[in-house]
C-alpha positions in Angstrom: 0.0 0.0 0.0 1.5 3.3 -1.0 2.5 5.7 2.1 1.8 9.4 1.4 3.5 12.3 3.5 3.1 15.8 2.9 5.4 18.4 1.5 4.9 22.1 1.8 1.0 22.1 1.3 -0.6 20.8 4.2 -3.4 20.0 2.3 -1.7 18.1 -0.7 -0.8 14.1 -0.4 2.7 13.3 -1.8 3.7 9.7 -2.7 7.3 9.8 -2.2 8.6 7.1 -4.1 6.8 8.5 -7.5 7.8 11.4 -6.8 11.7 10.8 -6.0 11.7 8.3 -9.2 10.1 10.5 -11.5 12.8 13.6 -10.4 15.4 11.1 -11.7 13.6 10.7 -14.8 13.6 14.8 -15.0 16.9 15.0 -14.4 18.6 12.7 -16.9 16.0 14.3 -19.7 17.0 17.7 -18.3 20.9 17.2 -19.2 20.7 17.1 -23.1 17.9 19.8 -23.4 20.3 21.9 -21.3 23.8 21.2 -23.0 21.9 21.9 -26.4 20.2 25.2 -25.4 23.7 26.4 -23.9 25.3 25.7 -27.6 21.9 27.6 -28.9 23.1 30.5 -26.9 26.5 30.2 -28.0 27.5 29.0 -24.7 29.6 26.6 -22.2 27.4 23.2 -21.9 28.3 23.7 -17.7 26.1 27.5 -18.5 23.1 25.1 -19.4 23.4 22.9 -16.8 24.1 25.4 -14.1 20.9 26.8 -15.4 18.9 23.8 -15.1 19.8 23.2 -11.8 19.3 26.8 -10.0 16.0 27.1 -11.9 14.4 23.7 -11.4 15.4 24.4 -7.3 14.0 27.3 -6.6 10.8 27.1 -9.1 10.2 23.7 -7.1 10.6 25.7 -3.7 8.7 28.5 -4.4 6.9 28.6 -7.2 3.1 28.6 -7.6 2.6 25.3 -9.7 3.7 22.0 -8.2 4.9 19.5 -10.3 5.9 22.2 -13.3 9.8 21.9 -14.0 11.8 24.7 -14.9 15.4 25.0 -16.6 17.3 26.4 -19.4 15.2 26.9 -22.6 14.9 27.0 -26.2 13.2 30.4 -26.3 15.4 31.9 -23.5 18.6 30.6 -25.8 17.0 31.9 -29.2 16.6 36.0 -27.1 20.4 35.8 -26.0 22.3 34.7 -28.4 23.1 37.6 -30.5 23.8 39.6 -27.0 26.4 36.7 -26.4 28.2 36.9 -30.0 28.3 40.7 -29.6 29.3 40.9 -26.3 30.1 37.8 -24.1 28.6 35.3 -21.4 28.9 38.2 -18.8 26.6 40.6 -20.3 24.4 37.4 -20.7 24.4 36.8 -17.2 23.6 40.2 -16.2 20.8 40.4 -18.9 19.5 37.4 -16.9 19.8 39.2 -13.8 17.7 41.9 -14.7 15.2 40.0 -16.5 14.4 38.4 -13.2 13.9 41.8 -11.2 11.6 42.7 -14.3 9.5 39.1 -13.3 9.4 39.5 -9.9 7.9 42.9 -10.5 5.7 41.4 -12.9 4.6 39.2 -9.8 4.1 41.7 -7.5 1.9 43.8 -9.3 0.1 40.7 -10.6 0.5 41.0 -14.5 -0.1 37.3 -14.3 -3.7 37.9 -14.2 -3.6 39.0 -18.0 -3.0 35.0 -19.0 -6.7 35.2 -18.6 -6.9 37.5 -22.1 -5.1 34.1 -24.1 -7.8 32.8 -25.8 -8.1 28.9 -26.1 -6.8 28.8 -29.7 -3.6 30.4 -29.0 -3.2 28.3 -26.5 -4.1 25.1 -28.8 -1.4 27.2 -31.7 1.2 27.5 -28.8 1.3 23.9 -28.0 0.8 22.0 -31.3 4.1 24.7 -32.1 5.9 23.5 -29.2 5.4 19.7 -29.7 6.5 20.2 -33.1 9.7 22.1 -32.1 10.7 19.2 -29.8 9.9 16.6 -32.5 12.0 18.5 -35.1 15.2 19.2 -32.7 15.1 15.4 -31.8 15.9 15.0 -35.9 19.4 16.0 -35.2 20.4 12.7 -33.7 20.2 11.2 -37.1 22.6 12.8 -38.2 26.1 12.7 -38.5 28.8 15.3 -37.3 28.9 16.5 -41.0 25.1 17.4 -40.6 24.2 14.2 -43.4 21.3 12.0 -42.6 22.1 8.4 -41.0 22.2 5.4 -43.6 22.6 1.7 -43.1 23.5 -0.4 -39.7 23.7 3.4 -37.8 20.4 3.8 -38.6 18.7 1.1 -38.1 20.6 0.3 -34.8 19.4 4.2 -33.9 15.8 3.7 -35.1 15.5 0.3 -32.8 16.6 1.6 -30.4 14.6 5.2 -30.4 11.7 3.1 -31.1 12.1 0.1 -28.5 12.3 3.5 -25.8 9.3 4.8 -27.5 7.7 1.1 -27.2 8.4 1.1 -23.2 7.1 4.4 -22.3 3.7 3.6 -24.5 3.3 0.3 -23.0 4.8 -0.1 -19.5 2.3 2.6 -17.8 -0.6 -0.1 -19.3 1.1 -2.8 -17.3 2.2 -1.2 -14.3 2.6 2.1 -13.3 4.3 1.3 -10.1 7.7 2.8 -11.8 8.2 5.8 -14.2 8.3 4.3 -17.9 10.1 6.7 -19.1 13.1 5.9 -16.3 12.4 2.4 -17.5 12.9 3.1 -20.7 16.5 5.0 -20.1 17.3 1.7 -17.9 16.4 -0.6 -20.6 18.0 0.8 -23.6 21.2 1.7 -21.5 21.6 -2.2 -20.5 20.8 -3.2 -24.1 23.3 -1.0 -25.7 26.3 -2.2 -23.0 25.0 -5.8 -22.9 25.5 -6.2 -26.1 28.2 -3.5 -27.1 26.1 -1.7 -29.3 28.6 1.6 -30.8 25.8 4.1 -30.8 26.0 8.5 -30.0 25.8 8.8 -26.2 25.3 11.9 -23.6 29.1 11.9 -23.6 29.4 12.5 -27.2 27.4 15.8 -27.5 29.1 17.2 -24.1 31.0 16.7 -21.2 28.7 17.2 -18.6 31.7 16.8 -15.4 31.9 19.8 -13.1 31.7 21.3 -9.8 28.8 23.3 -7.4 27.8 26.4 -9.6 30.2 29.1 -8.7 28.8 32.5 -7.4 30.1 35.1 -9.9 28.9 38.5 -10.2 28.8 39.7 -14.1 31.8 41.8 -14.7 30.8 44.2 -16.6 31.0 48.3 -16.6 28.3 49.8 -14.3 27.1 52.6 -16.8 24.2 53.4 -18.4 25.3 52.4 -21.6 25.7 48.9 -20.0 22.2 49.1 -18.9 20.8 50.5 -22.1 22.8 47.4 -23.8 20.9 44.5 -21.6 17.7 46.0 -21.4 16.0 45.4 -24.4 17.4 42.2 -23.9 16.3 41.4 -20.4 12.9 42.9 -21.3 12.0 40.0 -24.0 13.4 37.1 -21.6 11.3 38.4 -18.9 8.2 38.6 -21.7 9.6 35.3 -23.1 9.8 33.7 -19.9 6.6 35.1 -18.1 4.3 33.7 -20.9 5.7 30.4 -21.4 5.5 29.7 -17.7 2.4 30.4 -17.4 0.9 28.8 -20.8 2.9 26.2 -19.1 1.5 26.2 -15.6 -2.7 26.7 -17.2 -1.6 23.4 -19.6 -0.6 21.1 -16.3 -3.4 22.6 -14.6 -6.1 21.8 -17.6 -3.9 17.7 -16.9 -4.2 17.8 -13.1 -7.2 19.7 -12.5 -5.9 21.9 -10.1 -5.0 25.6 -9.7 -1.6 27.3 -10.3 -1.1 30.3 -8.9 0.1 32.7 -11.6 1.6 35.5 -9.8 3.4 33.4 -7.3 5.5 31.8 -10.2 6.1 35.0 -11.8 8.0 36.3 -8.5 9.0 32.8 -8.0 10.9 32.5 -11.8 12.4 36.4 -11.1 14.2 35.0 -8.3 15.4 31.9 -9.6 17.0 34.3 -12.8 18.7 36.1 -10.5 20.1 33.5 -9.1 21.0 31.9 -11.8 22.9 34.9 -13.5 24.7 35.4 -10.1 25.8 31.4 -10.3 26.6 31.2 -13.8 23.4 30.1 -15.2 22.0 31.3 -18.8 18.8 31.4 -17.3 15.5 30.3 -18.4 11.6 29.0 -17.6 9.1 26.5 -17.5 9.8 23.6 -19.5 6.9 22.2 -21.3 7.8 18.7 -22.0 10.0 18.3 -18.9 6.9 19.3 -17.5 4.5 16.6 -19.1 7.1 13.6 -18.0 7.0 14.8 -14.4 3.3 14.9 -14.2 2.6 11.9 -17.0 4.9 9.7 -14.2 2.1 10.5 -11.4 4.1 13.6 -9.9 2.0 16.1 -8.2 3.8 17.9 -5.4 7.1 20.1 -5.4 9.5 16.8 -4.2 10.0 15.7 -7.6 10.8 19.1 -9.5 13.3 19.4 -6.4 14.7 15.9 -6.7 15.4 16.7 -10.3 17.8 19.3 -9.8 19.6 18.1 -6.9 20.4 14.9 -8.9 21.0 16.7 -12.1 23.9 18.6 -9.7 24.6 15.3 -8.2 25.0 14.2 -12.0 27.3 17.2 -12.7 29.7 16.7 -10.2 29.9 13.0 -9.0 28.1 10.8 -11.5 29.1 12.7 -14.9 30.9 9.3 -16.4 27.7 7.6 -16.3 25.3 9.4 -17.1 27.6 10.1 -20.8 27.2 6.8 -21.1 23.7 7.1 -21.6 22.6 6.5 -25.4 21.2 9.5 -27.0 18.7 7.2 -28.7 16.7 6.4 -25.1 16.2 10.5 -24.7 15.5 10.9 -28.1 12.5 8.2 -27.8 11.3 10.1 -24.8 11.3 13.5 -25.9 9.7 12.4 -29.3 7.4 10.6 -27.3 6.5 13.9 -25.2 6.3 16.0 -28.4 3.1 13.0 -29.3 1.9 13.8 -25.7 2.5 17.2 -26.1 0.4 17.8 -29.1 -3.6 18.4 -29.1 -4.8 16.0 -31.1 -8.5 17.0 -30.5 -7.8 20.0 -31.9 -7.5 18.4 -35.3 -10.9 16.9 -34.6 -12.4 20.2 -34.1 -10.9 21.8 -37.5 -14.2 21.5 -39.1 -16.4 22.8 -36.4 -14.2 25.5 -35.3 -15.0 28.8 -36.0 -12.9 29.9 -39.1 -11.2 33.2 -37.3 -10.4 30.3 -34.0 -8.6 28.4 -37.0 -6.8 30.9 -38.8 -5.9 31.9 -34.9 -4.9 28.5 -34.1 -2.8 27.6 -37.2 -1.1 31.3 -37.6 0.5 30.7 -34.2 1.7 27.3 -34.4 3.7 28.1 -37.9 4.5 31.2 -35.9 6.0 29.0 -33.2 7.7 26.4 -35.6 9.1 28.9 -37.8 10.6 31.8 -35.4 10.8 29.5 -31.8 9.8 32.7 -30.6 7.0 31.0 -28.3 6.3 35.4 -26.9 5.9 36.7 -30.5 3.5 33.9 -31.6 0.9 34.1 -28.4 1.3 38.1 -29.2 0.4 37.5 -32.4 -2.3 35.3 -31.4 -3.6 37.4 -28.7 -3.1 40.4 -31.3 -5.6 38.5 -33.9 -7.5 37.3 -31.6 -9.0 40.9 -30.2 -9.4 42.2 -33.6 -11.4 39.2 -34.9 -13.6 39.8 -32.0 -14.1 43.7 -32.3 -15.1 43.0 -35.6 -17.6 40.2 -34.6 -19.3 42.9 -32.4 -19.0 46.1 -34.5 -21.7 43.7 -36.5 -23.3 42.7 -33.7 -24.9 46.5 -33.2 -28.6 46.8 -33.9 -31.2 49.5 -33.4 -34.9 48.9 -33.3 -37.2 52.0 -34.2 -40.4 52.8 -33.3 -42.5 55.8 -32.6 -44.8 56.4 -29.6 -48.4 57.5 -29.4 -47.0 61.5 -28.4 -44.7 61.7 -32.0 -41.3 60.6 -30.0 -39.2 58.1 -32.0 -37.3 55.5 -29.7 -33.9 54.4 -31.3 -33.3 50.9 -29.2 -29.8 50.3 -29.2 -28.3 46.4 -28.9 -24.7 45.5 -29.1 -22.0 47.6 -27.6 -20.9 51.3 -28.5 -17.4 50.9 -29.0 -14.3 52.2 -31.3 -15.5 49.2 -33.8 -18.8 49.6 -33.8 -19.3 53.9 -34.4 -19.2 53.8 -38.4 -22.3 50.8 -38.1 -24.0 53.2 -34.9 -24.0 56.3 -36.9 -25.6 54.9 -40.0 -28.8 54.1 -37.9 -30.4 57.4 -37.8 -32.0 59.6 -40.0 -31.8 63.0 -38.2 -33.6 65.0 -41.2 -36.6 62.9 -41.1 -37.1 62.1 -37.7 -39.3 63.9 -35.2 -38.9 66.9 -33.0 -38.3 64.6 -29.9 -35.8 61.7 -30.2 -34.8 59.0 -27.8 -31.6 56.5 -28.0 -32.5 53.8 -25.1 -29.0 51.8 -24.3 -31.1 49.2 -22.3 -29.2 46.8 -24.3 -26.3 48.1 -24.8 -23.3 49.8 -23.4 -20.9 52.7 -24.0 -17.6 51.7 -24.0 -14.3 53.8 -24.7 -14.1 57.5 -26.1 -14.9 56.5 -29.4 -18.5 55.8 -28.6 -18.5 59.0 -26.4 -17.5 61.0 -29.4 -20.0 59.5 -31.6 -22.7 60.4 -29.1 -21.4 63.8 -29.0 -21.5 63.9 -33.1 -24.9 62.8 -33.2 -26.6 64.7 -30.7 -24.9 67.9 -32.2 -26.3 67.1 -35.7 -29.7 66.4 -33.7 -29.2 69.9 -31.5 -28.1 71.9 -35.3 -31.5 71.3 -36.8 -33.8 71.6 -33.4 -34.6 68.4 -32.2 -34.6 67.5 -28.9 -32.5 64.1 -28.2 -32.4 62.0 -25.0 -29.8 59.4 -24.4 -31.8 56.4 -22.0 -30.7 53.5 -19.6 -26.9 54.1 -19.7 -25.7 52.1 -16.8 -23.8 53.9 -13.8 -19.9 53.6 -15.8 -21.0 54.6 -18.8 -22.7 58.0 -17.3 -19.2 58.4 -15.5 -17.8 57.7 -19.0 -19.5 60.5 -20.2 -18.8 62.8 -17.1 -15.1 62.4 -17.3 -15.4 63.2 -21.1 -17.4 66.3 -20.1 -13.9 67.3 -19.2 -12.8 66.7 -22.4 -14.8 67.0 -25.5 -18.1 68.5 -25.7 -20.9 65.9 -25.1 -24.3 67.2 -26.2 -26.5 65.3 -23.0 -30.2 66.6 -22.7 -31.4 65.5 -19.1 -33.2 62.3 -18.9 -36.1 63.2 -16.7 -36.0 59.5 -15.6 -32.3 59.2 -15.4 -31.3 62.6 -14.0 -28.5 63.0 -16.5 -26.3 66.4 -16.3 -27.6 68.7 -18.9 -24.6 70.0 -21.1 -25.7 72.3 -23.7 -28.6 72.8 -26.0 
């Protein structure tokens, strides 16, 4: 019978032995994701690593999503590189720095709150882009050093052995699931490969992962503003970067576990782990997507396994190094292929055809936008971007007025949609101000004034009413919109007859 304990959250169960195995899994997947994002960057293999290890700590510690893994990433490597070439690892380092003041910021005021404006098909776009990503950097491995693809015994001695991984982490879990598959896997193919002597690409053979405790090294660089004017713009996209694939990541393993991440904890949480990590030689980074769906896939739930993972990725670095270079390259490229299937949203191909065509256009734009650029920030910008203006056009249609004319001569314009900077040109076209009767009324019962734009078409219209003598009433505007129009007063001239029912200020006549 499993034994739970508990770990930080009083109110969370954590099964310990899941949890420790499935931080060992973490850990060996961490080490080539974080040696290849370090030569990304441009950058020493132990920068990755050190990375890795500072991030995953302190995200496990404090951050607000249990279970997530954080390290050294793709999209944190793609923002720094050009600020290494032109100027070195130590104006990466305090780029880093900075970028994790600018989180922790972003935390305290809670920015995180603004996920909630990421509409579901960007979120869809963002991951089918991701999974993708990881399938296509796993292509790499069949290759040879001279970039050319694989042919013969290399190959097919690679493919079984990618695909036997593949086999075990698919299959195992519908056996048992008593043990990680995916550390099963590693296990399995690792045995295999020394058993029988198999000459196959290991750990070893990308990097050398040997070294010692991350030193504490504060950048040295000039403290001018020309320095800081140099990492800023910098700092300012990792911090973006890093902020919304966190927290894309932390809604995704919430949507898994069905449970609640707490946004603004992890931004403050992944501030302080860049700091730390550009004071102890780190390249930085964020949440990690598919390290992410391992730990949870393998049953994790609580904070021990995310801290297990990068204590024994350090124990790795500095003790265990020979062995774990032994490891074949094949075993982690079956896992990670196996987490970009996992990763992707199938059921969003399912949907394609009873999607709305803008949530497709949405969807698809961001994914290419993600595949094509790795700029995982740019593509949910863009998404967001498309997104809003797909919906303000869906409601500048949406405005309607019903006319009618009561038994005293007054004609009732009955407005329905909202009043907004999308809607004005469709509002304006509603009345006939020659025609109409000495009295007017515009009812907003169903409607709503918005932003300045509506204001000053309700100032245009009543002055075109006011030039030719007509009286015009504005009805049933809810309490913010009259303090819309009050704080305009101050502003631009809005033609308001009192509403005898309404009390609204009178401006002019």
């Amino acid at each position: 019978m499993k034994q739970y304990f508990k770990l930080f959250d009083l109110s969370q169960k954590v099964d310990y032995k899941t949890e420790v195995l499935s931080g060992i899994t973490v850990a060996m997947a961490l080490i080539p994701e974080a040696v290849a994002f370090a030569f990304v960057a441009k950058l020493s293999p132990l920068t990755g690593l050190y990375a890795a290890f500072v991030m995953g700590l302190v995200t496990a510690i404090l951050g607000g999503r249990p279970g997530m893994i954080s390290g050294a990433t793709g999209a944190i490597a793609v923002v720094v590189v050009s600020l290494s070439i032109k100027f070195g690892v130590e104006y990466v380092l305090a780029a880093v720095i900075l970028s994790g003041i600018i989180q922790i910021l972003a935390g305290i005021f809670k920015l995180g709150k603004f996920m909630r404006l990421v509409p579901h098909p960007v979120i869809f776009g963002f991951v089918n882009g991701l999974a993708v990503i990881i399938f296509t950097s796993q292509l790499a491995q069949f290759k040879d050093d001279a970039g050319n693809w694989l042919t013969g015994e290399q190959l097919y001695i690679l493919l079984a052995l990618v695909f036997g991984t593949m086999l075990i982490v698919w299959g195992l879990p519908k056996i048992t699931k008593a043990v990680p598959s995916s550390l099963v896997a590693i296990l399995v193919v690792f045995g295999v490969v020394v058993y029988f002597g198999i000459d196959t690409k290991t750990v070893g053979d990308v990097a050398s992962i040997k070294g010692g405790f991350p030193p504490f090294h504060f950048p040295a660089i000039p403290l001018t503003w020309e320095t800081f004017m140099i990492i800023l713009p910098y700092s300012a996209i990792m911090a973006a970067v890093g902020l919304i694939e966190s927290l894309l990541t932390l809604n995704i393993i919430d949507e898994i576990t069905e449970s609640r991440g707490r946004g603004n904890k992890e931004a403050v949480a992944q501030g302080t782990a860049n700091i730390l990590s550009g004071l102890f030689s780190g390249m930085g980074g964020c949440a990690m997507l598919g390290q992410s769906l391992i730990n949870i896939s393998n049953g994790a739930r609580a904070r021990l396994s995310g801290i297990v993972a990068a204590v024994m990725l350090l124990v790795f670095i500095m003790f265990g190094s020979s062995y774990i270079e032994l490891v074949p390259m094949a075993a982690l490229t079956g896992l990670m292929i196996m987490v970009a299937i996992g990763t992707f949203e199938w059921a969003s191909l399912k949907t394609l055809n009873k999607m709305p065509k803008s949530d497709i256009l949405v969807m698809v734009l961001v994914t290419l936008v993600t595949i094509v650029l790795h700029n995982l920030a740019l593509a949910v910008i863009v998404g967001v971007i498309i997104a809003a203006l797909v919906f303000a056009w869906d409601n500048a249609k949406r405005i309607r007025a019903r006319k009618r004319v009561d038994e005293n001569g007054v004609k009732y314009y009955e407005i329905y949609g909202p009043l907004f900077f999308g809607s004005v040109a469709a509002f304006n076209e509603k009345f006939d101000v020659n025609d109409d009767p000495e009295e007017v009324v515009i009812d907003f019962q169903e409607s709503r004034v918005v932003d300045m734009s509506a204001i000053e078409a309700l100032n245009k219209i009543t002055e075109r009413y006011l030039k030719v003598g007509k009286k015009i009433h504005l009805k049933h505007l809810s309490p913010d919109c009259k303090r819309l129009l009050e704080n305009a007063d101050k502003i631009i001239d809005v033609n308001v007859i009192e509403d005898p029912n309404y009390k609204l200020v009178v401006d002019k006549v």
